[in-house]
ROFIDO-665769 format. One record per residue: residue number from 1; residue in one letter; chain; x, y, z of N, C-alpha, C, O in turn. Coordinates in Angstrom, 1 decimal, padded with zeros to 4 digits. Each point is the difference from the previous one (the first is absolute). Layout:
ROFIDO-665769
R   nr  rest  kette  n.east  n.north    n.up  ca.east  ca.north   ca.up  c.east  c.north    c.up  o.east  o.north    o.up
R  NUM     a      A       X        Y       Z        X         Y       Z       X        Y       Z       X        Y       Z
...
//
This chain:
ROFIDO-665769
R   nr  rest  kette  n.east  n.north    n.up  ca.east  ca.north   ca.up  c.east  c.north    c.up  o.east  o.north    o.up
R    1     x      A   011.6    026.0   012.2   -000.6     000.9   000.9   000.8    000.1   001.3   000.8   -000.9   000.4
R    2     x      A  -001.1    002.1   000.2    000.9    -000.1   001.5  -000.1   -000.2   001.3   000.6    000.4   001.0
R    3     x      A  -002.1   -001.3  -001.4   -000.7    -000.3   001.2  -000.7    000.4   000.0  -000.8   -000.9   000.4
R    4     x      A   000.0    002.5  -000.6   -001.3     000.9   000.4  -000.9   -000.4  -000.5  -000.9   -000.1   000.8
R    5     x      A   000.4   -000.3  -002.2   -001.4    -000.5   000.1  -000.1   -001.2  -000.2   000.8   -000.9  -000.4
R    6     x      A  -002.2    000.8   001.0   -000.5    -001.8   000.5  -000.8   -000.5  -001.1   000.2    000.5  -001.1
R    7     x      A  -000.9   -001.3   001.3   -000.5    -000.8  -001.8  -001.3    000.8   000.3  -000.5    000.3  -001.1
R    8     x      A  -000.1    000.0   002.0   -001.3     001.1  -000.4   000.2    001.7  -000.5  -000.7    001.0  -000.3
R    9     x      A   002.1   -001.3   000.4    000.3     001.4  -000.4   000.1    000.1  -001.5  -000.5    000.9  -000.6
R   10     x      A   001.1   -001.6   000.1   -000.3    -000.2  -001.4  -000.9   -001.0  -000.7   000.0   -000.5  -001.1
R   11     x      A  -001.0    000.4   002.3   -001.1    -000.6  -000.9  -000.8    001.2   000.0  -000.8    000.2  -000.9
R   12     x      A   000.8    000.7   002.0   -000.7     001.3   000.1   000.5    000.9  -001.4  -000.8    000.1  -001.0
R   13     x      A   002.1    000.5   000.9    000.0     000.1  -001.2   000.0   -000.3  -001.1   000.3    000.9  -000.9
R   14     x      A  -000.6   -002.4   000.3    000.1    -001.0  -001.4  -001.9    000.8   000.1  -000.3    000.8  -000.9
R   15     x      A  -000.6   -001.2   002.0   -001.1     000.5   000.0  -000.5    001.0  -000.4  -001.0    000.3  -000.7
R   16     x      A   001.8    000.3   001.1   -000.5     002.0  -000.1   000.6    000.5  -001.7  -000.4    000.9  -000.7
R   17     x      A   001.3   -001.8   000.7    000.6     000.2  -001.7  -001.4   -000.3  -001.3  -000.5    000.6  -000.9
R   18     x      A   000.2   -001.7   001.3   -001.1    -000.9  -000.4  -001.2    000.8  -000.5  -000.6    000.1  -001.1
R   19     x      A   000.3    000.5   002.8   -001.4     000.9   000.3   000.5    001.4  -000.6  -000.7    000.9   000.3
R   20     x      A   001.4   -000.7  -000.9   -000.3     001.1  -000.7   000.0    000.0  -001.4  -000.8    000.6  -000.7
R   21     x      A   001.8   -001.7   000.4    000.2    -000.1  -001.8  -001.5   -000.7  -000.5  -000.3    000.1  -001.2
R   22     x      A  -000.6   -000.9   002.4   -001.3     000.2  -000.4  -000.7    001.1   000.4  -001.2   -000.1  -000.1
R   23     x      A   001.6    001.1   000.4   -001.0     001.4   000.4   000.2    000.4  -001.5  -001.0    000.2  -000.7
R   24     x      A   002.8    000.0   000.0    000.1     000.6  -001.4  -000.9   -000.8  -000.9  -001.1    000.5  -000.2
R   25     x      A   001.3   -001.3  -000.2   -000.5    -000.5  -001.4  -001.2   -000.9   000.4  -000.2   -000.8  -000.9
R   26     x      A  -000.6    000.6   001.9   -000.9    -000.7   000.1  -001.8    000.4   000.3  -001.1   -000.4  -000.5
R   27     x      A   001.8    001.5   001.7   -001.3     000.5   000.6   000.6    001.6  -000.2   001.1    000.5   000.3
R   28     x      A  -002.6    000.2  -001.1    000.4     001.3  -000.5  -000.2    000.9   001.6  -000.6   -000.4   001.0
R   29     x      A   001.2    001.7  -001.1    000.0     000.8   000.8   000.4   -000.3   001.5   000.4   -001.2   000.1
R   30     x      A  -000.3    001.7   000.9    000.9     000.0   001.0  -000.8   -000.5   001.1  -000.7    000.9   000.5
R   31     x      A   000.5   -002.4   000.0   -000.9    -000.4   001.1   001.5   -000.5   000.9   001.1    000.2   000.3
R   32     x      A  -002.7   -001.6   000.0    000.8    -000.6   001.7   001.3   -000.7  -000.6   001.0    000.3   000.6
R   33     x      A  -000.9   -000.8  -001.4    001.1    -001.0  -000.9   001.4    000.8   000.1   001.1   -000.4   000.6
R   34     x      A  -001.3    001.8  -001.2    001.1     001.1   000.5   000.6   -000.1   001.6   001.1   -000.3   000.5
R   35     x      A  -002.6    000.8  -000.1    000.7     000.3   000.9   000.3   -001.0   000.8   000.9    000.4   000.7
R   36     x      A  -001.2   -001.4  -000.4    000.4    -001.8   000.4   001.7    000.1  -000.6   001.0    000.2   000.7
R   37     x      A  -001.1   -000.4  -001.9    001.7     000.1  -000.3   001.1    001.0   000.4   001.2   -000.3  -000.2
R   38     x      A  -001.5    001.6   000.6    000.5     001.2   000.5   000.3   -000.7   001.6   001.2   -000.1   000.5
R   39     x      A  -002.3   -000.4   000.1    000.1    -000.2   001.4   000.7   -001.1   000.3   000.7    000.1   001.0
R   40     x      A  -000.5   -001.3  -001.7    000.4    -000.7  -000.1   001.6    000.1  -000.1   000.7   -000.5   000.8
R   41     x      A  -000.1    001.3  -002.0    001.4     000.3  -000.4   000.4    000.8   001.5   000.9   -000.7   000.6
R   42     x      A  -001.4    002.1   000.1    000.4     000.3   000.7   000.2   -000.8   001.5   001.0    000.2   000.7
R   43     x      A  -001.9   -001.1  -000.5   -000.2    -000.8   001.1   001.5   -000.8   000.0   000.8    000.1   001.0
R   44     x      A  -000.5   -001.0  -002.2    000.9    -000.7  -000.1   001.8    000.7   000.2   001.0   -000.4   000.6
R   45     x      A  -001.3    001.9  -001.3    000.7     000.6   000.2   000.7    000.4   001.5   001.1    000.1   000.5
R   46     x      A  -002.5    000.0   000.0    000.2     000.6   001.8   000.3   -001.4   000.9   001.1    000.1   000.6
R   47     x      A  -001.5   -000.7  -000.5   -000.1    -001.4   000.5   001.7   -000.4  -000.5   000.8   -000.5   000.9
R   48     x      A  -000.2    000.7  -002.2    001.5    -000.9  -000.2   001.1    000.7   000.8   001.1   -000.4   000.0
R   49     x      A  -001.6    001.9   000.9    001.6     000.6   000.5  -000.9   -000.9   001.6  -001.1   -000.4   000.3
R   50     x      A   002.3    000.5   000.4   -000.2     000.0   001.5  -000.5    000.7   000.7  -000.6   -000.4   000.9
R   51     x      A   000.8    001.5  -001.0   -000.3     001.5   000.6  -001.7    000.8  -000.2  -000.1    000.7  -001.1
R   52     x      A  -000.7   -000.7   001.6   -000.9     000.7  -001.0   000.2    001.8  -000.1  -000.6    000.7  -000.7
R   53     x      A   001.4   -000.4   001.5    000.6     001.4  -000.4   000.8    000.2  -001.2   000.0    001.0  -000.6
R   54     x      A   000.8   -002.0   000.4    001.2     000.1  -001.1  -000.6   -000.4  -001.1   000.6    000.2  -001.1
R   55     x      A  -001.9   -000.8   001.2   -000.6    -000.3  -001.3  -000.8    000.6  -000.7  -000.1   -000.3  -001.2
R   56     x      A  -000.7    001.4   002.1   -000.6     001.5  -000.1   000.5    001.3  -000.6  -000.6    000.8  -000.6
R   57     x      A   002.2   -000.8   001.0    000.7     000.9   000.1   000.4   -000.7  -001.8  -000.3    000.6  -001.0
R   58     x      A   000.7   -001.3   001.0    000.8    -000.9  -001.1  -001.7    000.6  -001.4   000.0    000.9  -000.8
R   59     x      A  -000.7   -001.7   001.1   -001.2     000.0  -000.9  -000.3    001.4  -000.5  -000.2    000.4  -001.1
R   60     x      A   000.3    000.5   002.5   -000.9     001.2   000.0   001.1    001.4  -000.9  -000.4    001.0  -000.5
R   61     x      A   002.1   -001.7   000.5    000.6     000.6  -000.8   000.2   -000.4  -001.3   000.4    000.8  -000.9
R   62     x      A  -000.6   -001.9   000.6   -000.3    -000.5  -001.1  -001.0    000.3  -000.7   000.0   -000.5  -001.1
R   63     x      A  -000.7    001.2   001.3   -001.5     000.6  -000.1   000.2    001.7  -000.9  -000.2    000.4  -001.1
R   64     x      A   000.6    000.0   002.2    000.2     001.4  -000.1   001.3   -000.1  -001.0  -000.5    000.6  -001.0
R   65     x      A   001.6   -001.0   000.7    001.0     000.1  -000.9  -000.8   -000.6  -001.9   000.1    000.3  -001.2
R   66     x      A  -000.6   -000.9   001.7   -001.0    -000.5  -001.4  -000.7    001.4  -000.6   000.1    000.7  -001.1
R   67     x      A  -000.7   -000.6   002.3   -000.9     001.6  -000.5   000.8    000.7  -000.6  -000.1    000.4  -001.2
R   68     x      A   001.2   -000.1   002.2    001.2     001.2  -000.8   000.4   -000.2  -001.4  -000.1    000.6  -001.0
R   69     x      A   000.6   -001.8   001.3    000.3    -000.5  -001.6  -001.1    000.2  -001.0   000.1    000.8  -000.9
R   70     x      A  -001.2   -001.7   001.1   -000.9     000.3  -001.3   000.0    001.9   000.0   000.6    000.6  -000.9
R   71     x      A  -001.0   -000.2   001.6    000.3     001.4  -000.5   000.9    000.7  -000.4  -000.2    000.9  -000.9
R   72     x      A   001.3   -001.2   001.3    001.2     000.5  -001.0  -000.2   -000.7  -001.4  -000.4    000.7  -001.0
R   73     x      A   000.6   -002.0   000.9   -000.5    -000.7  -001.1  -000.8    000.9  -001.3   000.4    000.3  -001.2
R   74     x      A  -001.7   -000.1   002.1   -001.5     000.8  -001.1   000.9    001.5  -000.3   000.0    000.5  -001.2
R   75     x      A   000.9    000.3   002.4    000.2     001.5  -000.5   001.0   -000.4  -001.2  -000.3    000.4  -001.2
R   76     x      A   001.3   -001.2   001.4    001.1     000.2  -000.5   000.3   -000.8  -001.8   000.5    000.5  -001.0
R   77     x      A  -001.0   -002.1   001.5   -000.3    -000.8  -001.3  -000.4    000.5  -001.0   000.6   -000.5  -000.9
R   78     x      A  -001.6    001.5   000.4   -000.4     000.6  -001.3   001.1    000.8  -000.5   000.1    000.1  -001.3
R   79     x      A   000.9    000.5   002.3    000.4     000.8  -000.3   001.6   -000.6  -001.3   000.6    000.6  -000.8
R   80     x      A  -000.6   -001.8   001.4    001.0    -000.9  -000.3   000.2    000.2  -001.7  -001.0    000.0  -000.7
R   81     x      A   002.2    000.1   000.0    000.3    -001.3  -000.7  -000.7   -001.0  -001.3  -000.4    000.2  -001.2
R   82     x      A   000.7   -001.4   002.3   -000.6    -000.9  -000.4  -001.6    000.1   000.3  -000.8   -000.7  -000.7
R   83     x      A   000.3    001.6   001.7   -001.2     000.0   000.1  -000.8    000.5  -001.5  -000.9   -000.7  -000.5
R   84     x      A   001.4    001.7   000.2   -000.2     000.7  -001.4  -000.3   -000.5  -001.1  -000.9    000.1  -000.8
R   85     x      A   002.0   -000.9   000.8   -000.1    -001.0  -001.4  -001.4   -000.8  -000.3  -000.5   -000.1  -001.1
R   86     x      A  -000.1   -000.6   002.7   -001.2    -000.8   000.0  -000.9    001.4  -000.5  -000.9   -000.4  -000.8
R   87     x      A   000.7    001.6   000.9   -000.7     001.0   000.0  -000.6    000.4  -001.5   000.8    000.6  -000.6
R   88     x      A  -002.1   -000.9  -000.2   -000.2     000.5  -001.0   000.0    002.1   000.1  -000.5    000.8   000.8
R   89     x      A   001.2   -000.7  -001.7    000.6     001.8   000.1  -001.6    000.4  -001.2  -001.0    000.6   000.3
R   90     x      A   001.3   -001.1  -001.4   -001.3     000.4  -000.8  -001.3    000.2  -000.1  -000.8   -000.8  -000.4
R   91     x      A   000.5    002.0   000.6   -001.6     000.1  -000.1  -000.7   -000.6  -001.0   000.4    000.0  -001.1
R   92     x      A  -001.5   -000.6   001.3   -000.9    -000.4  -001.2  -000.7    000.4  -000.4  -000.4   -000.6  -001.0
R   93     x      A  -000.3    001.9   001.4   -001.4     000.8  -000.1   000.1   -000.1  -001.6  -000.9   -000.4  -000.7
R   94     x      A   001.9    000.9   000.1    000.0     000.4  -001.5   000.0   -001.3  -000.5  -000.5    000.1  -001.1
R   95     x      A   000.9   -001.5   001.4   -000.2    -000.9  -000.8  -001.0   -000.6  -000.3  -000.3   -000.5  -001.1
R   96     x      A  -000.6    000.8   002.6   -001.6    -000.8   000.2  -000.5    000.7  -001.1  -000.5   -000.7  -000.8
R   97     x      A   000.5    002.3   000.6   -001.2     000.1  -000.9   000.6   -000.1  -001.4  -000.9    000.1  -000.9
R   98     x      A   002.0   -000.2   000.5    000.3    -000.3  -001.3  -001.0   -001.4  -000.9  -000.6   -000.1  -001.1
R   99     x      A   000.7   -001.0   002.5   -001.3    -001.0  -000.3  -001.4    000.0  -000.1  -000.7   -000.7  -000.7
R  100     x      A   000.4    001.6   001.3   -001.2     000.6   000.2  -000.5    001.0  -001.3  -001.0   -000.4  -000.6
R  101     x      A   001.4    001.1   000.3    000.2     000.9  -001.2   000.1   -001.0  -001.3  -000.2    000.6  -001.1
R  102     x      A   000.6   -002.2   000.9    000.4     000.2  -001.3  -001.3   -001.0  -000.9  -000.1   -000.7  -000.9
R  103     x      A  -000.8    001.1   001.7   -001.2    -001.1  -000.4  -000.7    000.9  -000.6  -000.6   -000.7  -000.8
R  104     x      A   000.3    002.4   000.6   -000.6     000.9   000.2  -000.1   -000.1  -001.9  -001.0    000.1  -000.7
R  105     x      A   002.3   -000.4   000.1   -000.1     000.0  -001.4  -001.1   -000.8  -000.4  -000.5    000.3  -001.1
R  106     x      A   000.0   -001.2   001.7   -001.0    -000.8  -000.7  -001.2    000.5   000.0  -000.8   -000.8  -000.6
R  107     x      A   000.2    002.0   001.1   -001.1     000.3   000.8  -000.4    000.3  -001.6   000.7    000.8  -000.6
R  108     x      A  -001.8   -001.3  -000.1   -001.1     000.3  -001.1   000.3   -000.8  -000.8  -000.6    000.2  -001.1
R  109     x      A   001.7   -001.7   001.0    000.2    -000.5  -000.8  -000.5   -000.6  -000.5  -000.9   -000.3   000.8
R  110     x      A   000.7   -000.6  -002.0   -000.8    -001.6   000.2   001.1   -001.0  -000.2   001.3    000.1  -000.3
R  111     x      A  -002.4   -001.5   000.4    000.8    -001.0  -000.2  -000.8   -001.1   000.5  -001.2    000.2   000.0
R  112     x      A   001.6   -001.2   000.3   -001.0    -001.3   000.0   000.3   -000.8   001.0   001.2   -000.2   000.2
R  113     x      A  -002.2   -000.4   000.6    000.3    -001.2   000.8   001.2   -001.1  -000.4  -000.1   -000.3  -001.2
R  114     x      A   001.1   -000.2   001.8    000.5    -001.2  -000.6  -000.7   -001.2   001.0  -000.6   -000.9  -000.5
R  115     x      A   000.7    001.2   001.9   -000.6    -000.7   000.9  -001.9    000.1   000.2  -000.8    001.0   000.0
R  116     x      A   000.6   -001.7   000.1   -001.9     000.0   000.7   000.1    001.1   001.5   000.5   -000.3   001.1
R  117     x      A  -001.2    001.5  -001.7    000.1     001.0   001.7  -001.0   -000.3   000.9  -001.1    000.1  -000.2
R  118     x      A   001.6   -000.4   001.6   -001.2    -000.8   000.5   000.0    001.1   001.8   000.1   -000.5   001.1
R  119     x      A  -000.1    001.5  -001.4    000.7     001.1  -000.5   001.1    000.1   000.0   000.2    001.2  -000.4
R  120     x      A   001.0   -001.8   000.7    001.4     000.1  -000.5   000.7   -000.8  -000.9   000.2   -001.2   000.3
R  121     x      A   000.2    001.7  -001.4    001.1    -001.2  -000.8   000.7    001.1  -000.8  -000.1    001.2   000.2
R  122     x      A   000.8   -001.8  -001.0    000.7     000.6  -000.8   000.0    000.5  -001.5   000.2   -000.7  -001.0
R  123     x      A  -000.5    001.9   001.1   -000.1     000.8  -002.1   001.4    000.4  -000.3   000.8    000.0   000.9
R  124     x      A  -000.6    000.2  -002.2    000.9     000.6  -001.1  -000.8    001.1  -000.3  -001.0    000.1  -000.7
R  125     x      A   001.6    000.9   001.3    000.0     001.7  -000.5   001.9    000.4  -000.5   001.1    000.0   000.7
R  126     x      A  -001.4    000.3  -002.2    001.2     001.0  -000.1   000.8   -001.2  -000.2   001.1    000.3   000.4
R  127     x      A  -001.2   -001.5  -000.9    000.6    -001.2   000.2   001.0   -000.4   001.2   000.9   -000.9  -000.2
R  128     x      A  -001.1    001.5   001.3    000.0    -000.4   001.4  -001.0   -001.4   000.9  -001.1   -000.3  -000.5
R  129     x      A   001.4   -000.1   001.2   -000.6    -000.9   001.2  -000.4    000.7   000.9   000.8    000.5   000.8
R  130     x      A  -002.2   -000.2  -000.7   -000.3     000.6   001.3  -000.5   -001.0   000.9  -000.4   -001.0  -000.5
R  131     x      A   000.4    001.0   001.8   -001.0    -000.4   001.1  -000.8    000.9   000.4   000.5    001.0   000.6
R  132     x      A  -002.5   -001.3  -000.8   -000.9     001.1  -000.2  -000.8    000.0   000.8   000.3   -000.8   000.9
R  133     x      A  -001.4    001.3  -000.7   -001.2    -000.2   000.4  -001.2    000.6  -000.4  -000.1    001.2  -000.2
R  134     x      A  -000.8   -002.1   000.0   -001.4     001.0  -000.5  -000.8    001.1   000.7   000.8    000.8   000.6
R  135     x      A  -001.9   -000.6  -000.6   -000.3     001.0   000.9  -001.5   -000.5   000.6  -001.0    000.6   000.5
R  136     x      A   001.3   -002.4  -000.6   -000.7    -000.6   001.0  -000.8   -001.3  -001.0  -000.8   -000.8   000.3
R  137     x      A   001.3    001.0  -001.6   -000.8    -001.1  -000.8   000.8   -001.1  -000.1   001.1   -000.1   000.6
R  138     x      A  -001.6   -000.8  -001.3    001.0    -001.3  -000.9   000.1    000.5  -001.3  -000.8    000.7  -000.6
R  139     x      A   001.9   -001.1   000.2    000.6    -000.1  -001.5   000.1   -000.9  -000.1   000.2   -000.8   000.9
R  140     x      A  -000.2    000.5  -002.6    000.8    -001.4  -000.3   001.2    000.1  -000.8   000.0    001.1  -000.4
R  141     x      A   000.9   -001.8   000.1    001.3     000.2  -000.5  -000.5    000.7  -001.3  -001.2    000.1  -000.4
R  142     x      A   002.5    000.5  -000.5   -000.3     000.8  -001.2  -001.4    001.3  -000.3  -000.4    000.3  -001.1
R  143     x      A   000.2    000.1   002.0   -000.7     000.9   000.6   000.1    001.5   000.2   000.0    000.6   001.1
R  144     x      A   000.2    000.0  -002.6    000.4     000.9   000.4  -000.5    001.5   001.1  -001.1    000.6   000.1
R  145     x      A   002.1   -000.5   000.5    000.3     001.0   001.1   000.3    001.3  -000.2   000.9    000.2  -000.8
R  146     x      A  -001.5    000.9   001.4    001.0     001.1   000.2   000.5    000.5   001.8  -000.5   -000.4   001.0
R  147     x      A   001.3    001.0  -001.3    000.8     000.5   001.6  -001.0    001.4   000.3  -000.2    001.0  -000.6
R  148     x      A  -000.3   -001.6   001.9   -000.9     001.6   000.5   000.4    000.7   001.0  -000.4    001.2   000.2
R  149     x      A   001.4   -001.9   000.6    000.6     000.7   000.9   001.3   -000.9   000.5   000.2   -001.1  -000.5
R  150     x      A   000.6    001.7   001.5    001.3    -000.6   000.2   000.5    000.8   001.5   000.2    001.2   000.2
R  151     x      A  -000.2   -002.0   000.5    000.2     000.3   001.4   001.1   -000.9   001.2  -000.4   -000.9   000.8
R  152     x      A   001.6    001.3  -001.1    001.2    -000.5   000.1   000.4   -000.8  -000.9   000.4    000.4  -001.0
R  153     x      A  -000.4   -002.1   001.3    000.1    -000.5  -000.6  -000.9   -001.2  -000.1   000.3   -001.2   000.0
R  154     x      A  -001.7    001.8   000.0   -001.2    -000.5  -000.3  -000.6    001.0  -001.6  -000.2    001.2  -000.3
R  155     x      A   000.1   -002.3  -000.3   -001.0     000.2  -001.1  -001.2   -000.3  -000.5  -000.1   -001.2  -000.3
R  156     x      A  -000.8    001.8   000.2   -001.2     000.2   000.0  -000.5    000.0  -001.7   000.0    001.1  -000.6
R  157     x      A  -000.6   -002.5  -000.2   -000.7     000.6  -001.5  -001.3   -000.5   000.2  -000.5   -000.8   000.8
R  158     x      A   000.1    001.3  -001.9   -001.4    -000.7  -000.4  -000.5   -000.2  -001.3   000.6    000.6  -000.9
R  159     x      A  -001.4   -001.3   000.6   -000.7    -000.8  -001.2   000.0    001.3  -001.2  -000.6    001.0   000.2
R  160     x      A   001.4   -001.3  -001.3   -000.4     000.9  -001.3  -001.9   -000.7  -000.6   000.0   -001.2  -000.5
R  161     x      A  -000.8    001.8   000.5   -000.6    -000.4  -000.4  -000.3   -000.3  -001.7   000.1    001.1  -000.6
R  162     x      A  -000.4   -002.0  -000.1    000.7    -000.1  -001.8  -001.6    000.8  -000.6  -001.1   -000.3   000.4
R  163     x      A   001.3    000.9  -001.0   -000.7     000.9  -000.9  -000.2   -001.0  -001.1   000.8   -000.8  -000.5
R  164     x      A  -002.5    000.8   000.2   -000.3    -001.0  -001.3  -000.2    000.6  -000.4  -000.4   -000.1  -001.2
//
């Protein structure tokens, strides 16, 4: 060091470092803890020049050139490059409903509990594995089912009743 700050000046900022990395991950949303460690970091900061003009002037351009920066940063960084690369280009609209759409085959089918539906387990329709649900009852495994409706990728059967 070159002499300018004193041992409260970096205990002021070891503090204010402290009081904020518990404002992040400790205490949610933006209280006194923040702003204690904000006050703190700058205090130490102003307090280590000699001058309190040069320390103002010093801080207060440090301030404003940050701003500048992040803002060029936000216009220009997307425009990048390497920015791009991180960038998904692909729409998904047409993939989502490809999944959505392909349950729609089973709608009238039958088939049978493998699992106990309590209302959800799993039947063989079409010698498929589904994951099902009733339409509010219990089943019990080997139970045959039919598909009454299908609504994304929720399926909906109910109890074949057996004819004596």
């Amino acid at each position: 060091m070159a002499g300018l700050a004193d041992w409260i000046h970096i205990f002021l900022f070891i503090f204010g470092l402290i009081l904020i990395i518990v404002e992040v991950f400790l205490v949610p949303g933006f209280s006194i803890t923040g702003i204690g460690g904000i006050i703190c970091l700058a205090l130490s900061l102003i307090l280590s020049f000699k001058d309190l003009k040069v320390a103002t002037f010093t801080l207060s351009l440090t301030f404003i050139l940050t701003i500048g920066f992040s803002f060029l940063l936000f216009k220009y960084l997307p425009k990048t490059y390497s920015w791009q690369r991180l960038i998904l280009k692909q729409d998904l609209k047409e993939d989502l409903t490809l999944g959505l759409k392909r349950f729609e085959k089973y709608l009238n089918k039958e088939g049978y509990a493998i699992t106990p539906l309590h209302p959800s387990g799993i039947c063989l329709v079409e010698g498929e594995k589904l994951d099902v649900i009733t339409q509010g009852g219990f089943l019990s495994a080997q139970t045959k089912v039919k598909v009454v409706k299908t609504e994304g990728s929720k399926i909906v059967v109910t109890k074949i009743e057996e004819k004596a």
